[in-house]
N, CA and C atoms as a LAMMPS dump frame, in Angstrom:
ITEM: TIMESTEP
0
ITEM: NUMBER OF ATOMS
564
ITEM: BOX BOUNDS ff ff ff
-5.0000000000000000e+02 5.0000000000000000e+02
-5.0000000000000000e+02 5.0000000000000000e+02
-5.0000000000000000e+02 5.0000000000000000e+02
ITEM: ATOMS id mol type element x y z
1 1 1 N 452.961 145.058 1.318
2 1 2 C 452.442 143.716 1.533
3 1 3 C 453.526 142.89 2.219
4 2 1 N 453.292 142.195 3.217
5 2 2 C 454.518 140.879 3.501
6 2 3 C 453.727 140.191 3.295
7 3 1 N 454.652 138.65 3.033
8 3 2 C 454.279 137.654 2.899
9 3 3 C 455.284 136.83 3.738
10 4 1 N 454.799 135.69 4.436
11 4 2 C 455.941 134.947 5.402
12 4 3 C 455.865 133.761 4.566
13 5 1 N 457.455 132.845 4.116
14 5 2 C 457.709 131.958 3.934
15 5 3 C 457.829 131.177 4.899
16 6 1 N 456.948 129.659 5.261
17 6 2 C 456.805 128.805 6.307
18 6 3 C 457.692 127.724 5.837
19 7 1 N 458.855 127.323 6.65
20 7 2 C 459.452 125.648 6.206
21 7 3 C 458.919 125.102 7.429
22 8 1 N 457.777 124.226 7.135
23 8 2 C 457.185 123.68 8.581
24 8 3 C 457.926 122.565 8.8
25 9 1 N 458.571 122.118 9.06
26 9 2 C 459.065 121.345 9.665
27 9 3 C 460.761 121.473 10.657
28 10 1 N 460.858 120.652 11.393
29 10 2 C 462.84 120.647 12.127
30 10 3 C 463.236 120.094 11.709
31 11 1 N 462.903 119.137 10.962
32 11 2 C 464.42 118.191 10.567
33 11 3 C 463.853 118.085 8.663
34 12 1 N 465.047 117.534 8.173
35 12 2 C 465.363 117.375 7.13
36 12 3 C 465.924 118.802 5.862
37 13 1 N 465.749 118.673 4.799
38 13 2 C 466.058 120.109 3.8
39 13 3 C 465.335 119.663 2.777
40 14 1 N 464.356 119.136 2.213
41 14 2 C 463.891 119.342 0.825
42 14 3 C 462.635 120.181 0.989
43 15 1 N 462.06 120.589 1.933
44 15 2 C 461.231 121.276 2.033
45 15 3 C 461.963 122.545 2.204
46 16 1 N 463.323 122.767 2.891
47 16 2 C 463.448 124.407 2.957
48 16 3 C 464.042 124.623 1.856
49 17 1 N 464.359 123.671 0.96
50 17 2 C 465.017 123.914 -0.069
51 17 3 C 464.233 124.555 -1.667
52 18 1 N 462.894 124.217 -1.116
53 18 2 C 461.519 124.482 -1.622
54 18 3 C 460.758 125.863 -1.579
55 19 1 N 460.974 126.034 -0.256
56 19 2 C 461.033 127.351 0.732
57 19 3 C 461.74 128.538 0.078
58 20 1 N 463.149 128.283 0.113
59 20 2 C 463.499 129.199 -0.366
60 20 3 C 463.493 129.612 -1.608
61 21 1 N 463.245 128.576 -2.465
62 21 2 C 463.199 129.017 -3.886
63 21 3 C 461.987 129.778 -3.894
64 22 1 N 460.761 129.509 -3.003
65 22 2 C 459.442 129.993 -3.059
66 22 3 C 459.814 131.77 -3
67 23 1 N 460.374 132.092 -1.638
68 23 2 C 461.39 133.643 -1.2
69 23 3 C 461.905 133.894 -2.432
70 24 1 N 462.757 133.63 -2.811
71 24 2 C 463.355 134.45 -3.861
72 24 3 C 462.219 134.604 -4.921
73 25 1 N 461.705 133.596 -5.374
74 25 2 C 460.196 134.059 -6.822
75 25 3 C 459.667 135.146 -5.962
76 26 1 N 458.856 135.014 -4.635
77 26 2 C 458.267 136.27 -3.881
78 26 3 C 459.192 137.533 -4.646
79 27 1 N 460.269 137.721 -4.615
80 27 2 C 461.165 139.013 -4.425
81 27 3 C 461.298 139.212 -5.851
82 28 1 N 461.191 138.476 -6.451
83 28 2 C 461.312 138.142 -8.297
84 28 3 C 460.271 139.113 -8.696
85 29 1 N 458.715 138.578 -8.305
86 29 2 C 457.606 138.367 -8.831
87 29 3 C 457.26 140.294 -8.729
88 30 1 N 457.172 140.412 -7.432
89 30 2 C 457.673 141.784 -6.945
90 30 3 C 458.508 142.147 -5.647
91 31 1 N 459.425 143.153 -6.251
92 31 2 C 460.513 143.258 -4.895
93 31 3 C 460.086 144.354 -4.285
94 32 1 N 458.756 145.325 -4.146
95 32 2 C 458.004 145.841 -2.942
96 32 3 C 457.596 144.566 -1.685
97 33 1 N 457.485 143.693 -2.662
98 33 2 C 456.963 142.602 -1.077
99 33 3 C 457.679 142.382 -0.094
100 34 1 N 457.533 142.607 1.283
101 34 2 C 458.758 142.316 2.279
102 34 3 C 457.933 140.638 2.539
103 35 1 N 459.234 139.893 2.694
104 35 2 C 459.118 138.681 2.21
105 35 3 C 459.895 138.104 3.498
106 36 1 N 459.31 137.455 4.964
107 36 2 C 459.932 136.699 5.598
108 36 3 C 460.025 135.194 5.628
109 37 1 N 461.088 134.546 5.523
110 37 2 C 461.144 133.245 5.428
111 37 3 C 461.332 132.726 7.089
112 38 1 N 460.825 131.916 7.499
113 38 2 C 460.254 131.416 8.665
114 38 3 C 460.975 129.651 8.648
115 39 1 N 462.101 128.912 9.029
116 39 2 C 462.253 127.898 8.772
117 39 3 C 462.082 126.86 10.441
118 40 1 N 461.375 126.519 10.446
119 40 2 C 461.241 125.913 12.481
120 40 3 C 462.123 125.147 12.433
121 41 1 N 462.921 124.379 11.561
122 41 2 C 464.385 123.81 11.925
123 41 3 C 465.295 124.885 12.259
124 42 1 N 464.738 126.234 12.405
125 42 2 C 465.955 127.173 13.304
126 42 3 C 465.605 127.841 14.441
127 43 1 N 464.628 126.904 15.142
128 43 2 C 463.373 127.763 15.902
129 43 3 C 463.684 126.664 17.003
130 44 1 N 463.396 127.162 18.167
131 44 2 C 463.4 126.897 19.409
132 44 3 C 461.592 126.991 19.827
133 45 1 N 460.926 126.05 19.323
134 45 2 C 459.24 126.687 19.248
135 45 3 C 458.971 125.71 20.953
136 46 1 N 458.506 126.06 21.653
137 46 2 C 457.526 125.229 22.743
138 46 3 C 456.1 125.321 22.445
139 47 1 N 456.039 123.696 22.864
140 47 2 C 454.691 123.762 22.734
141 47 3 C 453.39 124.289 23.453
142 48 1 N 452.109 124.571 22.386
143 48 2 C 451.071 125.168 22.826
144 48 3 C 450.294 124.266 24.163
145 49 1 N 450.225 125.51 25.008
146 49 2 C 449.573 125.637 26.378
147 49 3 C 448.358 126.454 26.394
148 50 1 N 447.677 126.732 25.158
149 50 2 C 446.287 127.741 25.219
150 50 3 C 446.489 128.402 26.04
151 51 1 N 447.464 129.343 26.178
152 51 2 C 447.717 130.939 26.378
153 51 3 C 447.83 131.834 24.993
154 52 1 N 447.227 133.294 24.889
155 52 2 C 447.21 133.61 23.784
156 52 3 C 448.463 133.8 23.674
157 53 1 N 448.428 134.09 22.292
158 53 2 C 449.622 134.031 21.346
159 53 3 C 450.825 134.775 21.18
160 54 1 N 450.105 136.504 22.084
161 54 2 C 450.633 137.232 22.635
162 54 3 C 451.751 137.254 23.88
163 55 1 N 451.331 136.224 24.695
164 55 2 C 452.096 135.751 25.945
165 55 3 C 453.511 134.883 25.908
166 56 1 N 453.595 134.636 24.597
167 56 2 C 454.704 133.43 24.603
168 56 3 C 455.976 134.294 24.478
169 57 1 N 457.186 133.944 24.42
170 57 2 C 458.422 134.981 24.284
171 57 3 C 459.384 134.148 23.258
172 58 1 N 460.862 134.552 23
173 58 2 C 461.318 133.673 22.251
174 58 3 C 460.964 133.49 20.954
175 59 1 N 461.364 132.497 20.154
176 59 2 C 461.221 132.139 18.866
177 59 3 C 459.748 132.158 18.844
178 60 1 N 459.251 131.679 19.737
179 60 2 C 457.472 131.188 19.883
180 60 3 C 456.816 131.927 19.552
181 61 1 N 457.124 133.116 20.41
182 61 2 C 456.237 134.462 20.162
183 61 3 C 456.583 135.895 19.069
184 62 1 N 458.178 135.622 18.424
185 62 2 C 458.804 136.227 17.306
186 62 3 C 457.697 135.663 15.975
187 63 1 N 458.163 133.81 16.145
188 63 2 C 457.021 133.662 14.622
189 63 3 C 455.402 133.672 15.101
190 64 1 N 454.724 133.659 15.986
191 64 2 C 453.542 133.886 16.355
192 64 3 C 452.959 134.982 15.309
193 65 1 N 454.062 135.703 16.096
194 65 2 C 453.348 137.399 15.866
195 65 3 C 453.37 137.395 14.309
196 66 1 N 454.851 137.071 14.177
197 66 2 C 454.952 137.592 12.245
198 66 3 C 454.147 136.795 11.693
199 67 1 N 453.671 135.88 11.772
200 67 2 C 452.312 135.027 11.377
201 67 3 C 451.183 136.158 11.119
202 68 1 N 450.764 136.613 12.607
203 68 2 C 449.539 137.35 12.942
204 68 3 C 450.108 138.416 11.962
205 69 1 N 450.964 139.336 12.14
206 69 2 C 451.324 140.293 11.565
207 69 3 C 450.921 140.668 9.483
208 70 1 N 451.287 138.97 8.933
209 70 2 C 451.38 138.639 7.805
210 70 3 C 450.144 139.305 7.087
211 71 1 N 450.445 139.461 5.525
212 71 2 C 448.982 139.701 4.929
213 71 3 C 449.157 137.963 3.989
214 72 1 N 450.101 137.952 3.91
215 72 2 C 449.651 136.27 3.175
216 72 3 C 450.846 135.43 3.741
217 73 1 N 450.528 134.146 3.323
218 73 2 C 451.478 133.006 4.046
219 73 3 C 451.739 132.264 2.953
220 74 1 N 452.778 131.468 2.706
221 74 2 C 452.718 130.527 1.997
222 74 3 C 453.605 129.441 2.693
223 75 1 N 452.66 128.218 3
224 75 2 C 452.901 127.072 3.923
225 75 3 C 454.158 126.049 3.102
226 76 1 N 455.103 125.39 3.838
227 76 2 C 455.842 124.161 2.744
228 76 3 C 455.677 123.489 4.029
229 77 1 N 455.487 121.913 3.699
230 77 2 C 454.797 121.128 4.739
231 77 3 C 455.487 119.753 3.922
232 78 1 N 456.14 118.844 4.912
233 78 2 C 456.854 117.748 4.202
234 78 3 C 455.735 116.499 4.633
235 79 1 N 455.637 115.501 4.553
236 79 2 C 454.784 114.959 4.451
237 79 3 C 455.379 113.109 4.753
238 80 1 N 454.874 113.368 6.296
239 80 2 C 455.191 112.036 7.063
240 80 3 C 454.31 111.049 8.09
241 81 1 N 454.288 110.348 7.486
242 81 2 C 453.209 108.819 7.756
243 81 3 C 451.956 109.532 7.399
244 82 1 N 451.836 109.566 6.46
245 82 2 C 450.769 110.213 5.463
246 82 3 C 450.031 111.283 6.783
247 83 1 N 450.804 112.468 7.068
248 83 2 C 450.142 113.457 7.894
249 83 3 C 451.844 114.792 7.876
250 84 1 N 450.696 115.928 8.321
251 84 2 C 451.808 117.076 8.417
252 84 3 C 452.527 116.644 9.856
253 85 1 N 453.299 117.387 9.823
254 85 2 C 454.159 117.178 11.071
255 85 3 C 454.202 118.122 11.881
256 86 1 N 454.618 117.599 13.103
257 86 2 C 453.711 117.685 14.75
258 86 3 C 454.228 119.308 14.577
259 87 1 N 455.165 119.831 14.125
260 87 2 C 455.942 121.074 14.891
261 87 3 C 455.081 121.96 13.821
262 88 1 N 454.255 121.464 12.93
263 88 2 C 453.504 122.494 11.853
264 88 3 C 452.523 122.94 12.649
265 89 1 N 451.727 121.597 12.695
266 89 2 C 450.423 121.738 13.609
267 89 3 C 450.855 122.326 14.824
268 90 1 N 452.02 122.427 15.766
269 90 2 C 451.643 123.507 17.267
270 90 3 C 452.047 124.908 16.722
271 91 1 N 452.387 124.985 15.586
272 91 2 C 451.983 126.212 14.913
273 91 3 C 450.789 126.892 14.674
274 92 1 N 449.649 125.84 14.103
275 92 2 C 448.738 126.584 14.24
276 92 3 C 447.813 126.358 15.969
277 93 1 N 448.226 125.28 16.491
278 93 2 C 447.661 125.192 18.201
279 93 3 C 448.187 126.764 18.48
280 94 1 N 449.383 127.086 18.278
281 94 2 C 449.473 128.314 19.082
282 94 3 C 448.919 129.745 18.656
283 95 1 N 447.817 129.396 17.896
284 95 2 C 447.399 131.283 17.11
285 95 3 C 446.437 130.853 17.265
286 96 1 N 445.284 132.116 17.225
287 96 2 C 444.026 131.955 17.63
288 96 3 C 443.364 131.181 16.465
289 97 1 N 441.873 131.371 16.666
290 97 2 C 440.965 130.304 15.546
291 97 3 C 440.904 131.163 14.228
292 98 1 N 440.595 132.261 15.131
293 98 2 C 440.805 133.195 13.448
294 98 3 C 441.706 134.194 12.859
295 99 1 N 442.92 133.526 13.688
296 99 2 C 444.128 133.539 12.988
297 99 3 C 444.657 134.371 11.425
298 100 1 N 443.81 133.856 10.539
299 100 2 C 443.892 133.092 9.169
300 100 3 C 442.979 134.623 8.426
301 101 1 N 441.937 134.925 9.54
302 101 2 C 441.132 136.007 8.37
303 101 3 C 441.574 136.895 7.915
304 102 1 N 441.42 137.11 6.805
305 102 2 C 441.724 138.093 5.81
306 102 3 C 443.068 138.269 5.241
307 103 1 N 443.503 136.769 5.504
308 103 2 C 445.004 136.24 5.014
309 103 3 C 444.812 135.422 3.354
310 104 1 N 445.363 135.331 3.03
311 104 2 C 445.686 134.782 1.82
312 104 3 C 446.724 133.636 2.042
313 105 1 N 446.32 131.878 1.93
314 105 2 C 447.891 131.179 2.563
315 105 3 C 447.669 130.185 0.986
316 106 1 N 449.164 130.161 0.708
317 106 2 C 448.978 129.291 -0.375
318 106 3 C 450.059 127.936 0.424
319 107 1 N 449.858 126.725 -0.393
320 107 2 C 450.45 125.284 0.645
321 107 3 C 451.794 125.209 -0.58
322 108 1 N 452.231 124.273 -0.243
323 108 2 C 453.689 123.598 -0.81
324 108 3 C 453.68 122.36 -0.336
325 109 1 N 453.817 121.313 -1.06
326 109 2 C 453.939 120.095 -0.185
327 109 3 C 454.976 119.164 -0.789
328 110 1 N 456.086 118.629 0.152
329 110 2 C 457.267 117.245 0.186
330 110 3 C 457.087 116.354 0.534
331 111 1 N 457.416 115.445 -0.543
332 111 2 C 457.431 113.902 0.391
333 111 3 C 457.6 112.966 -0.731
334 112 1 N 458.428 111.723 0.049
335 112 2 C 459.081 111.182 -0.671
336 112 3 C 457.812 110.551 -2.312
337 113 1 N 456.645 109.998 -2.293
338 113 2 C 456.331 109.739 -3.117
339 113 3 C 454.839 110.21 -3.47
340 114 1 N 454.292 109.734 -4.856
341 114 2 C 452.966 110.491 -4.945
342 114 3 C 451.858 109.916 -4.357
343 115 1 N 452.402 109.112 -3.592
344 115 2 C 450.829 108.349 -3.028
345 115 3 C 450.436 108.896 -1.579
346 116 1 N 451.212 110.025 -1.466
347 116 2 C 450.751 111.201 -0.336
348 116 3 C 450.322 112.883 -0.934
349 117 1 N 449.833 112.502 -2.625
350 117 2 C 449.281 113.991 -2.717
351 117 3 C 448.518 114.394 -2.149
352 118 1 N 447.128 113.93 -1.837
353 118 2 C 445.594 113.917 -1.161
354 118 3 C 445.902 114.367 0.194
355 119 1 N 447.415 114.796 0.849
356 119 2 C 447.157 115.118 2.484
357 119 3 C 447.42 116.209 2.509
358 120 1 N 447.501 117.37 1.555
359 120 2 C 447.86 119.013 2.065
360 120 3 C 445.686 119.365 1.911
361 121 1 N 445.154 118.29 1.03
362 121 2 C 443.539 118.704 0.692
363 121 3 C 443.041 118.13 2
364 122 1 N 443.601 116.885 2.577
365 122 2 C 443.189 116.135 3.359
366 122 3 C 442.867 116.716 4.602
367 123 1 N 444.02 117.37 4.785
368 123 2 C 444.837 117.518 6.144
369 123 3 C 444.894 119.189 5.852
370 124 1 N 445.665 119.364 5.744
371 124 2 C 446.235 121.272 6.055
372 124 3 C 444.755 122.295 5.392
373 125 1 N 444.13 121.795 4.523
374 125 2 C 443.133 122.461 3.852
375 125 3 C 441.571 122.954 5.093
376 126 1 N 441.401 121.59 5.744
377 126 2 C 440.218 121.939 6.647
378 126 3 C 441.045 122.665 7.54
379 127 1 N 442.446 122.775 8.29
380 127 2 C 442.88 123.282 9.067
381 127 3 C 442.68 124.927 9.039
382 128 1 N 443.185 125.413 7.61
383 128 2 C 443.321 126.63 6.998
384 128 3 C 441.802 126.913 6.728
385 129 1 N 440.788 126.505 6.528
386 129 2 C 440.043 127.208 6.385
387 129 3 C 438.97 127.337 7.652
388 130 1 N 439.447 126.255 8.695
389 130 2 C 438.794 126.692 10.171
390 130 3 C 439.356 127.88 10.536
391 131 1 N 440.822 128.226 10.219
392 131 2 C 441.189 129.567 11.125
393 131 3 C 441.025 130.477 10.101
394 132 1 N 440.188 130.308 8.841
395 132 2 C 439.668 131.621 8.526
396 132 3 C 440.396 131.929 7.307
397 133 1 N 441.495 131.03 6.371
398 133 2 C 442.424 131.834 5.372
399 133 3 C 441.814 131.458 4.112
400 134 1 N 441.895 132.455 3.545
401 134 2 C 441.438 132.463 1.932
402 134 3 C 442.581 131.325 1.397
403 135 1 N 442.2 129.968 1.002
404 135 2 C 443.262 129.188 0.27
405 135 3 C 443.455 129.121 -0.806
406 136 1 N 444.995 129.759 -1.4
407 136 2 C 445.06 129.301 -2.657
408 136 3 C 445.072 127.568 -3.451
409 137 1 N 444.21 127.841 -4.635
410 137 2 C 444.625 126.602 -5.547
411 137 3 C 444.871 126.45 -6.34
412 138 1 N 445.653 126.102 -6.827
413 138 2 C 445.767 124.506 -6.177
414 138 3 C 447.305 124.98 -5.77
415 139 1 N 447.324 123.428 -4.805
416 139 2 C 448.969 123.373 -3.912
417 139 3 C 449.814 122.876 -5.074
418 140 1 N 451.179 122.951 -4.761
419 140 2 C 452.021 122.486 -5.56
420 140 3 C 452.484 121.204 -4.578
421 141 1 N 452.67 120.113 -5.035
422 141 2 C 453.233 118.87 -5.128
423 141 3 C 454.336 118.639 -5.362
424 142 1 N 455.371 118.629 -4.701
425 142 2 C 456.944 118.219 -4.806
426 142 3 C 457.488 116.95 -4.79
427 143 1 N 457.702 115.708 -5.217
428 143 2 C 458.332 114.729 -5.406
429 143 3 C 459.832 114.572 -4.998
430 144 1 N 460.35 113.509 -4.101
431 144 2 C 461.637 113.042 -3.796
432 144 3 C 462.229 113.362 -5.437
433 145 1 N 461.35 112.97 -6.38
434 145 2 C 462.508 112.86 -7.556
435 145 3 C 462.467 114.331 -8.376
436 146 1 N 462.163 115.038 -8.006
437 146 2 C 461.892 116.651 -8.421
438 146 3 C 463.016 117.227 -7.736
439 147 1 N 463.958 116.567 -6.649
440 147 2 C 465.408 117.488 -6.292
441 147 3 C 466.259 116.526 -6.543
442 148 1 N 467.167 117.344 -6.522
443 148 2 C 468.463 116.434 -6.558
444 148 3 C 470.085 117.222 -5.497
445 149 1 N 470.011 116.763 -4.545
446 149 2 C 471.53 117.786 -4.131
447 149 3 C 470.999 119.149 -3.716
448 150 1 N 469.492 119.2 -3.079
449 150 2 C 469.243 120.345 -2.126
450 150 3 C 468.861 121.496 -3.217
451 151 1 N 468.768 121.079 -4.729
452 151 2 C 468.096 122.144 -6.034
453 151 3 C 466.931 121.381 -6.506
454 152 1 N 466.126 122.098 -7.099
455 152 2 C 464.806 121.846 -7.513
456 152 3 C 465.314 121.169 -9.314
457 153 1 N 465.298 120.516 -9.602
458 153 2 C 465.467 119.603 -10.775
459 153 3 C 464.023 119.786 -12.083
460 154 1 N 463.141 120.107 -11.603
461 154 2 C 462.577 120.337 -12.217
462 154 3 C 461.42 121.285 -12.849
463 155 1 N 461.52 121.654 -14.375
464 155 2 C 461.292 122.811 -14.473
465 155 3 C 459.377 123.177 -14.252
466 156 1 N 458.893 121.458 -14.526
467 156 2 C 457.329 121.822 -14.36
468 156 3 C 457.146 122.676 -12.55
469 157 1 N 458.087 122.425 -11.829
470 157 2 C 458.09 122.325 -10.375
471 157 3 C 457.99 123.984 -10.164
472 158 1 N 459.266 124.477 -10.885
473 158 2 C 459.513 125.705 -10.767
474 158 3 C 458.429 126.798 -11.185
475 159 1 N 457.585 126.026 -12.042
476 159 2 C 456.855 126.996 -13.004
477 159 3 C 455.383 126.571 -11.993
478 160 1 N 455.286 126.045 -11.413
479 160 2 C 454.317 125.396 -10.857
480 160 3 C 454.385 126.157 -9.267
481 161 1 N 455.47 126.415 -9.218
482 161 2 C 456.254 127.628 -8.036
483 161 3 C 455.721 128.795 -7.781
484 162 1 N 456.33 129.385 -9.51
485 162 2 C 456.042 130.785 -9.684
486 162 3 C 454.558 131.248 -10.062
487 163 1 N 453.7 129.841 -10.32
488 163 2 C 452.785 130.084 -10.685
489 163 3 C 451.951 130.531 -9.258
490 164 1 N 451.727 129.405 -8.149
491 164 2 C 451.565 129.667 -6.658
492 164 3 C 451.856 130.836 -6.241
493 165 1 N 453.375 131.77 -6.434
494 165 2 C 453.413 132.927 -5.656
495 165 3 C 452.654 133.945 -6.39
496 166 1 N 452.434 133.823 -7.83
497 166 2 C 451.734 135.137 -8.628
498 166 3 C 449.996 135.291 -8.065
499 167 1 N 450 133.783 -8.052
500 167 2 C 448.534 133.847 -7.442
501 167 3 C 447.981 134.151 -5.965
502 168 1 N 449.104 133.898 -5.483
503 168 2 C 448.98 134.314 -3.777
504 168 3 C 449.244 136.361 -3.702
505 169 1 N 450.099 136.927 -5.035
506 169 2 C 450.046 138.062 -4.521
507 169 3 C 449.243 138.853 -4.978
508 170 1 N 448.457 138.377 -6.218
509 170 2 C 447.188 138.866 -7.37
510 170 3 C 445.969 139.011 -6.209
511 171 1 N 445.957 137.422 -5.504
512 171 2 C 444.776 137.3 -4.78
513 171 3 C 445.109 138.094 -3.142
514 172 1 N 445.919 138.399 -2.577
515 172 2 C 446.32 138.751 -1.731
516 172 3 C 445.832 140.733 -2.097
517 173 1 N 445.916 140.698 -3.041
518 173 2 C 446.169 142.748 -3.733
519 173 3 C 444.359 142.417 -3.74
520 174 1 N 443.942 141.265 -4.31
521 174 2 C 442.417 141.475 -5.023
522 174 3 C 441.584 141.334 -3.336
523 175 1 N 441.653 140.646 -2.695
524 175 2 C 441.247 140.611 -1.186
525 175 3 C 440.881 142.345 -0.637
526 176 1 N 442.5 142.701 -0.485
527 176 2 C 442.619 143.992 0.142
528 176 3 C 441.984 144.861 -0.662
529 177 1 N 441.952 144.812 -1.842
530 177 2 C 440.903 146.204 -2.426
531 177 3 C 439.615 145.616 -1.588
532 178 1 N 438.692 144.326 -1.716
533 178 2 C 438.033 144.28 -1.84
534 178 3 C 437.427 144.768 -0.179
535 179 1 N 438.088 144.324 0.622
536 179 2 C 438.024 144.681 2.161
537 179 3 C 438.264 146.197 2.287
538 180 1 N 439 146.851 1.576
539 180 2 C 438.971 148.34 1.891
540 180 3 C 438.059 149.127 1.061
541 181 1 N 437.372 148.636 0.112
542 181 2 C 436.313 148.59 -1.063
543 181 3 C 435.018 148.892 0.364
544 182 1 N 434.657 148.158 1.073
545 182 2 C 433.567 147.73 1.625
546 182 3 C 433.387 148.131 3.122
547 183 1 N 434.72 148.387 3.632
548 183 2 C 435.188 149.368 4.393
549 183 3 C 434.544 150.984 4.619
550 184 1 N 435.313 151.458 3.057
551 184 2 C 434.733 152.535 2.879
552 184 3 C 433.352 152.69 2.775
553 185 1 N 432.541 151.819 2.144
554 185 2 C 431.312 152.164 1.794
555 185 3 C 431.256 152.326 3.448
556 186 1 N 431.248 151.732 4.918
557 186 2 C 430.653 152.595 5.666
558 186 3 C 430.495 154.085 6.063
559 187 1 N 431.473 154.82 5.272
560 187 2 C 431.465 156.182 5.519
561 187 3 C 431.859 157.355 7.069
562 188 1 N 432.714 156.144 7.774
563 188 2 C 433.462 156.438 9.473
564 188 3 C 434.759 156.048 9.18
């Protein structure tokens, strides 16, 4: 199974700081999972020109592919002027519409306070399920006051973490039987 860790955003760290704790539970939870962490504050991404996804080179077309490549995703998305940010979204501008099928993506969401929970349901949720991904729920919710010094401070957070990756790889294993389940019944 892989699973790609997304830090959608370039600037700031409480989201990759989120990120990575997410990677290591992945490797925790089970260490068969090859587990890529994906951070676009180290990415050189250009933006989408509706050429497929295949055509791009560079960072563009390295995380493209491992996207496409992925059997599940799990998104961290920081959360500014109550919307995801621009370098998330030409992430998904640059992969096709159905991208997403037969993926498993669970969300993560930062930002400074709680009166931006409602935008990973708002916002990233219709996105993910136009290109087709089975969404886990519920997202986890991260608070400015849940870090402190680039560590996760709190333990509902963590458990609220590990709870997200168990369910992304339960539902990710329960998917694939069920697709190779139904598969077979054609008998070719």
């Amino acid at each position: 199974m892989r699973i790609v860790v997304l830090s959608g955003s370039n600037v700031g760290t409480k989201t990759r700081t989120v990120m990575e704790y997410v990677a290591q539970a992945v490797m925790s939870f089970d260490p068969d999972v090859e587990v890529t962490l994906i951070d676009l504050a180290e990415a050189d991404m250009v933006f989408s020109d509706g050429r497929n996804f295949t055509e791009y080179s560079g960072d563009t077309g390295r995380i493209t592919r491992t996207l496409m490549d992925a059997d599940a995703i799990i998104i961290g998305t920081p959360i500014f002027q109550a919307s995801i940010p621009a370098t998330l979204k030409n992430v998904f501008d640059l992969l096709p519409t159905n991208a997403f099928r037969d993926k498993v993506v669970g969300m993560v969401a930062t930002a400074g306070s709680a009166k931006h929970f409602l935008i990973p349901a708002q916002q990233l949720t219709p996105i993910l399920t136009y290109m087709k991904a089975q969404v886990v729920q519920p997202y986890v919710f991260v608070e400015e006051k849940d870090l402190h010094r680039n560590q996760i401070v709190s333990s509902d957070i963590t458990q609220r973490l590990d709870r997200l990756v168990e369910d992304t790889i339960v539902l990710t294993r329960t998917y694939t039987a069920i697709r190779e389940e139904r598969e077979a019944a054609y008998g070719f």
